[in-house]
TIKOLDO-471834 format. One line per 2 residues: number of its first residue (from 1); their letters; for each residue x, y, z of N, C-alpha, C, O, CB. Coordinates in nm, 4 decimals. Glycine has a CB too. Example, Ala and Ser with C-alpha at 12.3 -4.5 7.8 and 13.67 -1.06 7.14 Angstrom:
// residues 2
1 = AS = 1.3190,-0.5690,0.7800,1.2300,-0.4500,0.7800,1.3200,-0.3300,0.7800,1.4236,-0.3319,0.8465,1.1308,-0.4473,0.9046  1.2850,-0.2250,0.7080,1.3670,-0.1060,0.7140,1.2900,0.0030,0.7870,1.3409,0.1138,0.8039,1.4084,-0.0598,0.5725;
This chain:
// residues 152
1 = XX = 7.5623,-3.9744,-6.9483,7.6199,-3.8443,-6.9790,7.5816,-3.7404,-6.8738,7.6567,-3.6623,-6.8152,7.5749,-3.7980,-7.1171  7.4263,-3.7580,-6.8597,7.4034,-3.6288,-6.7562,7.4635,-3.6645,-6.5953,7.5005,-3.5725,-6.5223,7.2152,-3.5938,-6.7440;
3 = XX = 7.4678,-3.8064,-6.5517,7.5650,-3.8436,-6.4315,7.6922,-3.7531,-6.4102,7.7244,-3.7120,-6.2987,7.6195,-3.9907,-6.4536  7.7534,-3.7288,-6.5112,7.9074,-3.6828,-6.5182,7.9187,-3.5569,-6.4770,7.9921,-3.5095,-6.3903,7.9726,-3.6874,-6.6544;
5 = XX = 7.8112,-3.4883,-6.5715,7.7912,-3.3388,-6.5740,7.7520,-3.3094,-6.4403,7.8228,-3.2371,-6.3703,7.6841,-3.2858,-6.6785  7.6308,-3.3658,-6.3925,7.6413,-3.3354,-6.2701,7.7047,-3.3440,-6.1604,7.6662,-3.2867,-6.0585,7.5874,-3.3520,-6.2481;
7 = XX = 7.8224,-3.4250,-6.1671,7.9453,-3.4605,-6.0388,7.9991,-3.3877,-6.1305,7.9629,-3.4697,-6.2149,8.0213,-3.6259,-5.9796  8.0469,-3.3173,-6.1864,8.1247,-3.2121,-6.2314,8.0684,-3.0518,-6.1608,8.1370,-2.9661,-6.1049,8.1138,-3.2218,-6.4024;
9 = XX = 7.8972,-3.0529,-6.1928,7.8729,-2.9464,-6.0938,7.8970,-2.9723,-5.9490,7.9446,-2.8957,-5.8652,7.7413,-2.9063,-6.1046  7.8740,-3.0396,-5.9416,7.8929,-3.0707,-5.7475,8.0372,-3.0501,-5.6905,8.0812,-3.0099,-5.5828,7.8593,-3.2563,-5.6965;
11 = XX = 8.0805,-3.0849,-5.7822,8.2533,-3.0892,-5.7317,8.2840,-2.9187,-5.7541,8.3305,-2.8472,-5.6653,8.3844,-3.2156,-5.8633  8.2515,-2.8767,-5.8771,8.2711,-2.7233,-5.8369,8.1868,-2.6535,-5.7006,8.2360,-2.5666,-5.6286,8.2224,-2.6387,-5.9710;
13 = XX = 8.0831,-2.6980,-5.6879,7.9996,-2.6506,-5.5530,8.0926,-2.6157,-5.4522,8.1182,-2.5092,-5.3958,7.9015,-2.7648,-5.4881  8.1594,-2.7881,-5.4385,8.1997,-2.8336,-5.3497,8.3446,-2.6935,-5.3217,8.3610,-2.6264,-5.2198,8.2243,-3.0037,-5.3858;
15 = XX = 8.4187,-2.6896,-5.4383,8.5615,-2.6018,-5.4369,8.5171,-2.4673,-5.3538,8.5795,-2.3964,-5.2749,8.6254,-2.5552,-5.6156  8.3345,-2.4602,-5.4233,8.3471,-2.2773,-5.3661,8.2980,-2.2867,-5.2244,8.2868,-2.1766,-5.1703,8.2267,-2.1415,-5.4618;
17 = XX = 8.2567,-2.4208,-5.1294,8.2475,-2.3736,-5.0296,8.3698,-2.3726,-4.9569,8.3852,-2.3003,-4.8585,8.1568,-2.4224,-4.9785  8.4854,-2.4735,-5.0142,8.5664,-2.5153,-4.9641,8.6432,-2.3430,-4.9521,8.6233,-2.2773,-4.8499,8.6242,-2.6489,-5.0422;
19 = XX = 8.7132,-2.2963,-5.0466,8.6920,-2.1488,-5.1060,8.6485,-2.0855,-4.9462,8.7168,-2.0710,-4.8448,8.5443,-2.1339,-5.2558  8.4898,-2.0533,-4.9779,8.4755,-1.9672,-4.8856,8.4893,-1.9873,-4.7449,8.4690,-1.9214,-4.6429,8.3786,-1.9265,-4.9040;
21 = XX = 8.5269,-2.0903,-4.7720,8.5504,-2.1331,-4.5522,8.6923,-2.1271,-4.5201,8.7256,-2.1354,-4.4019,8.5027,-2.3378,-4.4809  8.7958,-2.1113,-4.6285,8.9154,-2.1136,-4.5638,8.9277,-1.9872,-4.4737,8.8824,-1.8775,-4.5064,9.0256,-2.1250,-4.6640;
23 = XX = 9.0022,-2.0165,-4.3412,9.0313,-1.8809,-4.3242,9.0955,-1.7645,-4.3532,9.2169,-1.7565,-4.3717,9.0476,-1.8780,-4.2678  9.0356,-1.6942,-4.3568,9.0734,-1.5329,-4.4386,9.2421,-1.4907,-4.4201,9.3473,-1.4768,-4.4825,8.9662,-1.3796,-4.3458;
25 = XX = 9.1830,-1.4829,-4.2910,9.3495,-1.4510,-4.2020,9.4982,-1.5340,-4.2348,9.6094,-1.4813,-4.2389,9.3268,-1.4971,-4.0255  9.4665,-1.6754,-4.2563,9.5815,-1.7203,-4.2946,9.6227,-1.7308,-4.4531,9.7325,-1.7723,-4.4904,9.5855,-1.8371,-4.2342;
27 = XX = 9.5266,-1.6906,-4.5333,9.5254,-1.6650,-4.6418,9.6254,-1.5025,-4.6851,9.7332,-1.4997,-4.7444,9.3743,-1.6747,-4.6640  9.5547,-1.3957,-4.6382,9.6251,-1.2886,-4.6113,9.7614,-1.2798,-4.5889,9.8371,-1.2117,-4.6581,9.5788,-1.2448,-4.5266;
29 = XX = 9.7994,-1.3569,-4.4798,9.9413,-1.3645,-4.4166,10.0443,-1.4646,-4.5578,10.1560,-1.4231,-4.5887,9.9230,-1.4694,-4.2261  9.9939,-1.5714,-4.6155,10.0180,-1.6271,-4.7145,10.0433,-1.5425,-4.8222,10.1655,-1.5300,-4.8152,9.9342,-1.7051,-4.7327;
31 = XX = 10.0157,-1.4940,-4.8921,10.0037,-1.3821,-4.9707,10.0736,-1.3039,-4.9627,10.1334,-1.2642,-5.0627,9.9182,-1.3293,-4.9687  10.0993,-1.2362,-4.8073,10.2242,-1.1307,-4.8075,10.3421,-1.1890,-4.8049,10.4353,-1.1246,-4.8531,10.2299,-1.0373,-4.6941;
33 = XX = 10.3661,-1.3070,-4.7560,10.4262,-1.3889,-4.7148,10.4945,-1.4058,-4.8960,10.5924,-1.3377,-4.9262,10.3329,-1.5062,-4.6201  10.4587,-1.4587,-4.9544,10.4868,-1.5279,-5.1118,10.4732,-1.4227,-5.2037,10.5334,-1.4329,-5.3106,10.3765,-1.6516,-5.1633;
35 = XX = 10.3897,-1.3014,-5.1761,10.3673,-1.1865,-5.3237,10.3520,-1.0637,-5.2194,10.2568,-0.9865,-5.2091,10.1872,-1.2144,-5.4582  10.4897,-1.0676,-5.1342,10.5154,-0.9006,-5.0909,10.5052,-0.8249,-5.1769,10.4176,-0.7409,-5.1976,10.6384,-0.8569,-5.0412;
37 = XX = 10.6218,-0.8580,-5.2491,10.6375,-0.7559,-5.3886,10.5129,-0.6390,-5.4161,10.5244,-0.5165,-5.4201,10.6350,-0.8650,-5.5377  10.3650,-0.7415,-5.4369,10.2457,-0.7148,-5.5214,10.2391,-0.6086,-5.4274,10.2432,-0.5065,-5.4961,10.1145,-0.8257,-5.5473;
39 = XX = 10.2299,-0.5722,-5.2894,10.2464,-0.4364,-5.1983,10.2585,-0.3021,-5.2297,10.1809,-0.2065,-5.2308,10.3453,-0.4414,-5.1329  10.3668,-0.3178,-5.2531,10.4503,-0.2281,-5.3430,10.3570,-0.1609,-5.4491,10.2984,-0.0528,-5.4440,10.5685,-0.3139,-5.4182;
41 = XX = 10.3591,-0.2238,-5.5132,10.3048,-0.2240,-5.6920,10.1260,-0.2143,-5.6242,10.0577,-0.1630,-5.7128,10.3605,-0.4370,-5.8270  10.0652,-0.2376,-5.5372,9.9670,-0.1764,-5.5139,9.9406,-0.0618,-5.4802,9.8444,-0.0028,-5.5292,9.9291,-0.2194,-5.4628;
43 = XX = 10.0482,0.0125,-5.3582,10.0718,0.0751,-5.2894,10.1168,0.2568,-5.4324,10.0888,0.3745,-5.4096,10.1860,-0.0252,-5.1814  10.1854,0.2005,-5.5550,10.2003,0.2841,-5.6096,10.0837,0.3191,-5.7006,10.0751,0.4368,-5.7357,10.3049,0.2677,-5.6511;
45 = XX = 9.9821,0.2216,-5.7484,9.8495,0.2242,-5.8434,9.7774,0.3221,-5.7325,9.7590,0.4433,-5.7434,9.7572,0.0470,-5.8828  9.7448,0.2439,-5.6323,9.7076,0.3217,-5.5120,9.7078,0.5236,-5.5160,9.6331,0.6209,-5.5256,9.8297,0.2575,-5.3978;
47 = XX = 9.8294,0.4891,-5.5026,9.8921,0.6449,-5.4689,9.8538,0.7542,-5.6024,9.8104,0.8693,-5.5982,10.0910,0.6330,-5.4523  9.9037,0.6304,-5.7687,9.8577,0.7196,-5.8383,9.6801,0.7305,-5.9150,9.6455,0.7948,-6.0141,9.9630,0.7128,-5.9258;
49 = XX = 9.6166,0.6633,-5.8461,9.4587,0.6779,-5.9110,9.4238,0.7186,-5.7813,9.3060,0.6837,-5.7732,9.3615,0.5316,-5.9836  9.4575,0.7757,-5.6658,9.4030,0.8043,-5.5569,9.2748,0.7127,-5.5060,9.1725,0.7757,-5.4790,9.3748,0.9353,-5.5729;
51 = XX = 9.2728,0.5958,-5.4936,9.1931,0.5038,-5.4642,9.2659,0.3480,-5.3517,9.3769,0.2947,-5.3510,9.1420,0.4709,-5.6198  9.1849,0.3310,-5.3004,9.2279,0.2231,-5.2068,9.1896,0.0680,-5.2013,9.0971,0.0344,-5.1273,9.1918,0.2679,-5.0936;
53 = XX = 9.2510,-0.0181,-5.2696,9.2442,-0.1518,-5.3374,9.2234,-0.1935,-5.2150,9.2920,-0.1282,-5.1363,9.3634,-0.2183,-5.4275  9.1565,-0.2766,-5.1620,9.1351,-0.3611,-5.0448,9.1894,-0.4877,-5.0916,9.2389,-0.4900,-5.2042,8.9842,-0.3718,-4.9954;
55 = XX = 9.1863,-0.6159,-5.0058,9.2027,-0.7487,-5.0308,9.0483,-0.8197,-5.0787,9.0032,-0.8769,-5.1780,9.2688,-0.8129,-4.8929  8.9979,-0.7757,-4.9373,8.8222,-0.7864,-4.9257,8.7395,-0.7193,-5.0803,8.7064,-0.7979,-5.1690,8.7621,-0.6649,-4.7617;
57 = XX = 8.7291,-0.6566,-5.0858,8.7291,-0.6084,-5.2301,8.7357,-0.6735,-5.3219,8.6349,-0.7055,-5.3848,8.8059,-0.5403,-5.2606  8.8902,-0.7220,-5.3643,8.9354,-0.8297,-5.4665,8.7767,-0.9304,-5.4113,8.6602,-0.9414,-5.4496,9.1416,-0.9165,-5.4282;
59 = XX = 8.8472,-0.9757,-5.3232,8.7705,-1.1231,-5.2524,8.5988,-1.1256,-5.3196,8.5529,-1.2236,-5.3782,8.7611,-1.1046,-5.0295  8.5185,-0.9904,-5.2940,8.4203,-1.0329,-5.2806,8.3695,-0.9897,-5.4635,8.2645,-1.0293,-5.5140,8.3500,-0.9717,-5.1368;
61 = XX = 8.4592,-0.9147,-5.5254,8.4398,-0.9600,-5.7013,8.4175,-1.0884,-5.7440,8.3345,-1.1233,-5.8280,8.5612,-0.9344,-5.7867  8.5362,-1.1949,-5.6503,8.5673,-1.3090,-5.7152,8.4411,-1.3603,-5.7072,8.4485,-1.4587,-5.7808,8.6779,-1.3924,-5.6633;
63 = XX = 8.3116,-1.3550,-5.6571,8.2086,-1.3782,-5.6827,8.1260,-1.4157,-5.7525,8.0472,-1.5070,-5.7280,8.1908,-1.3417,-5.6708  8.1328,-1.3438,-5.8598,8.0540,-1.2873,-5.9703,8.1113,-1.3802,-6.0675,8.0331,-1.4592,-6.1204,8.0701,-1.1235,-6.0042;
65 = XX = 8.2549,-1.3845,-6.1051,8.2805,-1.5333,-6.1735,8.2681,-1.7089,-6.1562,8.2421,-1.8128,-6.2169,8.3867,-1.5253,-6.1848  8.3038,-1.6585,-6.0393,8.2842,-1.8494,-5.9607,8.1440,-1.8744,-6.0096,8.1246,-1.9760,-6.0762,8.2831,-1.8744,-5.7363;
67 = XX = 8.0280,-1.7795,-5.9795,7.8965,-1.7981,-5.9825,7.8411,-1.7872,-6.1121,7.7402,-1.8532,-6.1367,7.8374,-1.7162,-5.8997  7.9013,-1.6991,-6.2175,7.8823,-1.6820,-6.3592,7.9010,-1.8815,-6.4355,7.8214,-1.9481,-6.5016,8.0338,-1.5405,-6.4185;
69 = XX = 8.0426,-1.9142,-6.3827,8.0693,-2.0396,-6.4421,7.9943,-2.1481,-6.3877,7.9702,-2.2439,-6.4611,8.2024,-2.0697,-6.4336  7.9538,-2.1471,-6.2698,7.8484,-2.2078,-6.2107,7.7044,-2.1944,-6.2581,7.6322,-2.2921,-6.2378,7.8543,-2.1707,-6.0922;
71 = XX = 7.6503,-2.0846,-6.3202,7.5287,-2.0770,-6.3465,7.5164,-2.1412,-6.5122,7.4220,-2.1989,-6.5661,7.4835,-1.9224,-6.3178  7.6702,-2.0997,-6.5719,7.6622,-2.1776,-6.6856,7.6882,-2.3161,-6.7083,7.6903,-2.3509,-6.8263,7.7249,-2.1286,-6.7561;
73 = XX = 7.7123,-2.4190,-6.6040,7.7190,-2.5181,-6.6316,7.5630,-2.5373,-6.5697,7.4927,-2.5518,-6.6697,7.8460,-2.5867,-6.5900  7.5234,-2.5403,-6.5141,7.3638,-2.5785,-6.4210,7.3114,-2.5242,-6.5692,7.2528,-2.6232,-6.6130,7.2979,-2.4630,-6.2258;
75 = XX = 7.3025,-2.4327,-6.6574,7.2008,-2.3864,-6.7856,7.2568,-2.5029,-6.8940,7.1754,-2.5576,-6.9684,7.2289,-2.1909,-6.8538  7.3793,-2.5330,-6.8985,7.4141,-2.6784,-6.9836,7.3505,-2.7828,-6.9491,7.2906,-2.8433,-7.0381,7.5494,-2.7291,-6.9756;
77 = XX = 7.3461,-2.8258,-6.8318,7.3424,-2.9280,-6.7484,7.1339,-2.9355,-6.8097,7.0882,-3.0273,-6.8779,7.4129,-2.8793,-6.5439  7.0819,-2.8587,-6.7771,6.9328,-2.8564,-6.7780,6.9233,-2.8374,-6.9597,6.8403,-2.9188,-7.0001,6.8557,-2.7076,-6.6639;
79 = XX = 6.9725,-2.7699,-7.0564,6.9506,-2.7681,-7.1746,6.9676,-2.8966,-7.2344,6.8914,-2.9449,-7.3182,7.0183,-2.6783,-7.2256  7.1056,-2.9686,-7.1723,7.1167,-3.1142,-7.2671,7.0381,-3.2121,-7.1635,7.0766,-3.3290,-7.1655,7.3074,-3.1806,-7.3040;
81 = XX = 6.9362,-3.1807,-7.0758,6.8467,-3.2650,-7.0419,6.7218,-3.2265,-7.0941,6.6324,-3.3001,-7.0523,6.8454,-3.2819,-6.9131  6.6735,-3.1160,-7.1889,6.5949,-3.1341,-7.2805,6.4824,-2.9820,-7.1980,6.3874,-2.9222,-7.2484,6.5385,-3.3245,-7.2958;
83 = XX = 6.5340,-2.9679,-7.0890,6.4612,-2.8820,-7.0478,6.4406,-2.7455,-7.1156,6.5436,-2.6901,-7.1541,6.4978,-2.8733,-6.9401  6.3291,-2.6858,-7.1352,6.3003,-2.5895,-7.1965,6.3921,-2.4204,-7.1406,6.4403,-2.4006,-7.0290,6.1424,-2.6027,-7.1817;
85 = XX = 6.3917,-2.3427,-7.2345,6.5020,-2.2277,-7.1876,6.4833,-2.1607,-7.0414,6.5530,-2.1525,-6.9402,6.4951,-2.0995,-7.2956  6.3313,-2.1090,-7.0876,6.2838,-2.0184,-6.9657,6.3380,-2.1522,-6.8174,6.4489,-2.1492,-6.7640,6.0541,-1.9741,-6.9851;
87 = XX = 6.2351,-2.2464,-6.7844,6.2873,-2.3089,-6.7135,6.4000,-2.3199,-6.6811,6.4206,-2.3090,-6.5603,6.2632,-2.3753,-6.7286  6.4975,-2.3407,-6.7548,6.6289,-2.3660,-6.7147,6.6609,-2.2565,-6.6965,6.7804,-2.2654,-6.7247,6.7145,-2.4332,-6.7904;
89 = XX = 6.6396,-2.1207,-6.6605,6.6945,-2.0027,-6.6835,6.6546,-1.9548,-6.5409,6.7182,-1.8729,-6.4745,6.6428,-1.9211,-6.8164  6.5125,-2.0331,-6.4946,6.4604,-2.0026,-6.3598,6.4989,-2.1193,-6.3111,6.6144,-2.0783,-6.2995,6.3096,-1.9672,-6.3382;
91 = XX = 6.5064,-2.2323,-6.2706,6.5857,-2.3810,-6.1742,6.7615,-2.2913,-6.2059,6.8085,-2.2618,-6.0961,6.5586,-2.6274,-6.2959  6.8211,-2.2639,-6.2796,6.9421,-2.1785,-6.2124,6.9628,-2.0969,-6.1561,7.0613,-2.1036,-6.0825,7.0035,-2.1426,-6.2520;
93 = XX = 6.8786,-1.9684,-6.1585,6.8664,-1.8758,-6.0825,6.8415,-1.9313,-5.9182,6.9072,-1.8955,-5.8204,6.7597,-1.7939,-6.1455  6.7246,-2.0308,-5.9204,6.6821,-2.0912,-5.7724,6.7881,-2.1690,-5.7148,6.7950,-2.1423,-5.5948,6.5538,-2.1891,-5.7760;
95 = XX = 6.8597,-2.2401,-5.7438,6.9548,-2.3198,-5.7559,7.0653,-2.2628,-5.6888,7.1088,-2.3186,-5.5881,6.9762,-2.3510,-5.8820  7.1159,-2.1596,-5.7314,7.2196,-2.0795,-5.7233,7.2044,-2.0135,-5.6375,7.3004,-1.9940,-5.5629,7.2497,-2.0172,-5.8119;
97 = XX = 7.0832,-1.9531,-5.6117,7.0292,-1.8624,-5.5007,7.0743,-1.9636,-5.3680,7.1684,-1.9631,-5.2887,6.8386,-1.8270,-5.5173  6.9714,-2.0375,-5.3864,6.9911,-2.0932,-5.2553,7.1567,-2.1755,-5.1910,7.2095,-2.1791,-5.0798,6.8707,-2.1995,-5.2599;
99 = XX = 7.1862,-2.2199,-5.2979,7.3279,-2.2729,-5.2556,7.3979,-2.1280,-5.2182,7.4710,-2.1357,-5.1195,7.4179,-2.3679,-5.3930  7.3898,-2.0098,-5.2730,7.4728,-1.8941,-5.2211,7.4073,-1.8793,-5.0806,7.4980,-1.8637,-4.9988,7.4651,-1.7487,-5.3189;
101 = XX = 7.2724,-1.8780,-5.0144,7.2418,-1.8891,-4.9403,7.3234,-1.9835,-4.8240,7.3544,-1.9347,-4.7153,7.1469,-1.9003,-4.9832  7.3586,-2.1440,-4.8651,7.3751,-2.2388,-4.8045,7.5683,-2.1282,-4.7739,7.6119,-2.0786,-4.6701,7.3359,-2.4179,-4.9039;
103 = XX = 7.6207,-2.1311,-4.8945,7.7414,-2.0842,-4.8406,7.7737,-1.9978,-4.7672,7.8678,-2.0124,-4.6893,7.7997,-2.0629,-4.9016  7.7013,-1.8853,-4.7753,7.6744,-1.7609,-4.6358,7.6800,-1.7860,-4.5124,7.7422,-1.7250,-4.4255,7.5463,-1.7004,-4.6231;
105 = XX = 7.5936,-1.9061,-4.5006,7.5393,-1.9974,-4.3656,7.6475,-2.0996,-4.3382,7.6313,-2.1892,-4.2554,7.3842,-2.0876,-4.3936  7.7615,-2.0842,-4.4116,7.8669,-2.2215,-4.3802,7.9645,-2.1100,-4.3365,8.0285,-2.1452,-4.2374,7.9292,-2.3507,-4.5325;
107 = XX = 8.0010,-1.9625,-4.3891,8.0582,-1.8966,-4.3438,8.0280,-1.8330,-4.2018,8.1118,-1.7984,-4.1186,8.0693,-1.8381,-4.4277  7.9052,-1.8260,-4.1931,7.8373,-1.7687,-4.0661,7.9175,-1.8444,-3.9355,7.9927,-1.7917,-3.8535,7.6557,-1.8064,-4.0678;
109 = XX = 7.8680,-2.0073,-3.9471,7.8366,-2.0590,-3.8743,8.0698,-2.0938,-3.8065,8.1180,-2.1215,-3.6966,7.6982,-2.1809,-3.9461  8.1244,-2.0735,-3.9238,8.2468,-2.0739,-3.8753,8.2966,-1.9436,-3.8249,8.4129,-1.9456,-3.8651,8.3263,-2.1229,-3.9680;
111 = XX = 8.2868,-1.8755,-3.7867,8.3009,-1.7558,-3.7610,8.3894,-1.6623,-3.8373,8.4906,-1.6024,-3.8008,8.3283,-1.7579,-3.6512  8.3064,-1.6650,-3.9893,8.3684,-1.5504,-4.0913,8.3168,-1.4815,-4.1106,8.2337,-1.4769,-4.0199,8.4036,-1.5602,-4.1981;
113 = XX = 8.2929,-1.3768,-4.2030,8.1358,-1.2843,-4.2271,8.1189,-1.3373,-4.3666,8.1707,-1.3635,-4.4752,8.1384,-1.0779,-4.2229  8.0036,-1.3352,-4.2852,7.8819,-1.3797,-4.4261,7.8241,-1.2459,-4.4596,7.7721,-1.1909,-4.3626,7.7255,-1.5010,-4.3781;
115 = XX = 7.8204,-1.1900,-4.5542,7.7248,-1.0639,-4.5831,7.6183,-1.0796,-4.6551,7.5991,-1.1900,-4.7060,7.7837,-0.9617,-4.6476  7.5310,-0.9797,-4.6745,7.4543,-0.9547,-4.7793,7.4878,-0.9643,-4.9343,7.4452,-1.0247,-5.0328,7.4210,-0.8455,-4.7544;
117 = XX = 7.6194,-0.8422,-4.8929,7.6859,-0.8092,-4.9986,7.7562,-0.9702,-5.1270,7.7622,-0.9991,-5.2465,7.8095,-0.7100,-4.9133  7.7844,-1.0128,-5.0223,7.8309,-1.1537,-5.0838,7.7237,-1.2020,-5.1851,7.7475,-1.2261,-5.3035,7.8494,-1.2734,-4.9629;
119 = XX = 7.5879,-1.2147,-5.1172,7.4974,-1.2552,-5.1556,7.4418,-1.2184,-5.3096,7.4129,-1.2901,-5.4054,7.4314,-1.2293,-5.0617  7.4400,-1.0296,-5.2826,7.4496,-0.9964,-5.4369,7.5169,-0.9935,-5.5415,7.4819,-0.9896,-5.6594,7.4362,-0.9244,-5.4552;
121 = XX = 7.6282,-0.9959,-5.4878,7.7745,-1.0803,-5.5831,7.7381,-1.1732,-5.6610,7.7292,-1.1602,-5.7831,7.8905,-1.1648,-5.4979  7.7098,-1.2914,-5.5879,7.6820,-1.4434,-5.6598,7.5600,-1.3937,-5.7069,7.5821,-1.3638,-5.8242,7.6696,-1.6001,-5.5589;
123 = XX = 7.4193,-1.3633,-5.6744,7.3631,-1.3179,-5.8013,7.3554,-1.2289,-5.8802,7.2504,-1.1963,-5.9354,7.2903,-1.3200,-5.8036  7.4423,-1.1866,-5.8944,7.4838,-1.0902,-6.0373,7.5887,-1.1574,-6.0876,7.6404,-1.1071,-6.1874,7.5349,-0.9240,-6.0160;
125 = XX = 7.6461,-1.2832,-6.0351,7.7045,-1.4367,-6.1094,7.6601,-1.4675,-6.1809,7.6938,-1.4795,-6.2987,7.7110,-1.5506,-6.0627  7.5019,-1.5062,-6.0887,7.4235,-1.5623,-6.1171,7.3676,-1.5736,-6.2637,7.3609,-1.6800,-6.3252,7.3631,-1.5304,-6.0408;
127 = XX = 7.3189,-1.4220,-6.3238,7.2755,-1.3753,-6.3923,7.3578,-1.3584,-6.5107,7.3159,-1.3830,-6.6238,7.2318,-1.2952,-6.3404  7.4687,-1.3188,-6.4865,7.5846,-1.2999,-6.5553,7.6162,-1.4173,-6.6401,7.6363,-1.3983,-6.7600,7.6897,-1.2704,-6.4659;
129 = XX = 7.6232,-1.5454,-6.5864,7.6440,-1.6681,-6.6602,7.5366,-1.7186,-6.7014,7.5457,-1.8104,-6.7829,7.7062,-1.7616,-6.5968  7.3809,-1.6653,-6.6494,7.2701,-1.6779,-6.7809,7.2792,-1.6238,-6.8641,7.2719,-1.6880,-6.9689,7.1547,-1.6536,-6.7763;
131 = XX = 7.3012,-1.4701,-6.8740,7.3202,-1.4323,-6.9897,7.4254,-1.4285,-7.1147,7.4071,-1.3933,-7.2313,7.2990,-1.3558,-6.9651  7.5841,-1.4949,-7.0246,7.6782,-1.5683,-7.1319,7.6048,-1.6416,-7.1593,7.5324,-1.5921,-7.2457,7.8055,-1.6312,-7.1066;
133 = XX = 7.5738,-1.7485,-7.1340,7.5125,-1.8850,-7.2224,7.3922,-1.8729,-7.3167,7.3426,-1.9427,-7.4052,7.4616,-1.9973,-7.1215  7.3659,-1.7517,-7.2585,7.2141,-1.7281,-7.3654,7.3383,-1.6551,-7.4910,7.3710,-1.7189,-7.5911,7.0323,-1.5657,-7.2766;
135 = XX = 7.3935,-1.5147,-7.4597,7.4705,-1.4610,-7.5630,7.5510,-1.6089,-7.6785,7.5047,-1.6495,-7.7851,7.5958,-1.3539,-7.4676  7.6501,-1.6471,-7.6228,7.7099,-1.7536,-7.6443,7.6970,-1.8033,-7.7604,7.7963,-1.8309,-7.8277,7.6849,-1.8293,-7.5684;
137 = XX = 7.5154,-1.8323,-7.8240,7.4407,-1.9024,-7.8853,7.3877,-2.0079,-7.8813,7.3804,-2.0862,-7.9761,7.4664,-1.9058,-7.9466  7.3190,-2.0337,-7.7101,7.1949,-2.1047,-7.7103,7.0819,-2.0513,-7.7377,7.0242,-1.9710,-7.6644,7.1741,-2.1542,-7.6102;
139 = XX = 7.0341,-2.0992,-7.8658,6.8949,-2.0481,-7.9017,6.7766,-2.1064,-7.8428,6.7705,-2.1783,-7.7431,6.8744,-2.0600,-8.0365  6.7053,-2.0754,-7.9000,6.5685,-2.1568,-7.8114,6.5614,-2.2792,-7.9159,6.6160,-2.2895,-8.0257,6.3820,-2.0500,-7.7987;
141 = XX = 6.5035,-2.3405,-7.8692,6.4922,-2.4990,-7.9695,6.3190,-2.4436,-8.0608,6.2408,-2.3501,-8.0436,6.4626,-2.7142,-7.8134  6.3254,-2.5618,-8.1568,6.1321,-2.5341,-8.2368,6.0337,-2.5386,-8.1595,5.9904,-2.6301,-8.0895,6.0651,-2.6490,-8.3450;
143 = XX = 5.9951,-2.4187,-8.1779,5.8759,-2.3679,-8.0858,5.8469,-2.3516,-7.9261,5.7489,-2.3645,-7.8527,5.7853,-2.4431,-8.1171  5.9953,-2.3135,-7.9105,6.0099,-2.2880,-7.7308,6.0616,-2.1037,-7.7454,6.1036,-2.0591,-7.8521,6.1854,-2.4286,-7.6289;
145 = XX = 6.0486,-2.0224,-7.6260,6.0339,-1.9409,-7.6414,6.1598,-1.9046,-7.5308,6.2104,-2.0041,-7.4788,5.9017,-1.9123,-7.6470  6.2039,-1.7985,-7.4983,6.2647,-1.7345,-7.3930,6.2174,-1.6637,-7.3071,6.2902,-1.5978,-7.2329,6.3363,-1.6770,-7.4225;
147 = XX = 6.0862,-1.6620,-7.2984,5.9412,-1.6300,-7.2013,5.8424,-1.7286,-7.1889,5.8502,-1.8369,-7.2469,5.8542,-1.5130,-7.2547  5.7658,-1.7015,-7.1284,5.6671,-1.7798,-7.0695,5.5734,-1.7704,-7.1580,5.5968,-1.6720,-7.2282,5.6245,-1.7463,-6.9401;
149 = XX = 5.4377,-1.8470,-7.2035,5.3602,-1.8579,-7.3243,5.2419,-1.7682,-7.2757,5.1696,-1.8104,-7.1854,5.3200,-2.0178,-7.3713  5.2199,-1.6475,-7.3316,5.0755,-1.5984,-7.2424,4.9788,-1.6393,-7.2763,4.9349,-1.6789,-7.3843,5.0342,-1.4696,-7.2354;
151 = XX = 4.9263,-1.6261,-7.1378,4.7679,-1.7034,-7.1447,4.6958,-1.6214,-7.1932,4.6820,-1.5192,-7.1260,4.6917,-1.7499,-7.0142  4.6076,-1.6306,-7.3499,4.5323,-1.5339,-7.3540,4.3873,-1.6095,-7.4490,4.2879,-1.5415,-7.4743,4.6232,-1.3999,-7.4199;
């Protein structure tokens, strides 16, 4: 069972680097290309909230979900392996961190921008899909806690 789950996370991994390495530019041109229209209809939201919708913008929200659904399968993935909450709550956070790390560095290295900004995106994903899965109703199991046990 846990085999599956985990080539299920990997394969999503896999989509968001794939995701973030396409190039931007031909993506853009695609888009105007197939949803001119949406121009328009931006161009008038635009005009009437006096505000300026970017593409980049959109782009770097999409973040925060890719990484939300990602952090909630890695908190499944570690709960139905018996692992305790807190733990699983910190191996996703690390997890996530660093693979957002790894994807920054796959964008870098092709010549896209990698930002910071990106970075805090996916963890406020990050976080975001710990705290669905905690909301959700994963409780803590008998006699496990959602903190650490103090030493006293």
């Amino acid at each position: 069972m846990s085999r599956n789950n985990i080539t299920f996370i990997l394969l999503f991994m896999a989509l968001i680097i794939l995701l973030a390495t396409l190039p931007i530019n031909d993506i853009k041109i695609e888009i105007k290309h197939h949803f001119g229209f949406l121009s328009s209809v931006r161009s008038q939201i635009e005009d009437m909230l006096h505000i300026n919708i970017s593409f980049s913008g959109i782009q770097n929200l999409l973040h925060i979900p890719f990484f939300s659904i990602l952090s909630v399968m890695w908190m499944k993935f570690f709960r139905k392996n018996k692992v305790d909450i807190f733990k699983s709550m910190i191996y996703t956070l690390i997890l996530t961190t660093l693979f957002s790390i790894f994807e920054e560095s796959c964008q870098y290295f092709i010549a896209r921008d990698a930002s910071a900004k990106d970075l805090v995106f996916n963890f406020i994903g990050s976080l975001t899909g710990i705290g669905i899965f905690r909301y959700t109703g994963e409780k803590p199991q008998d006699g496990e806690t959602a903190h650490p046990k103090s030493k006293s």
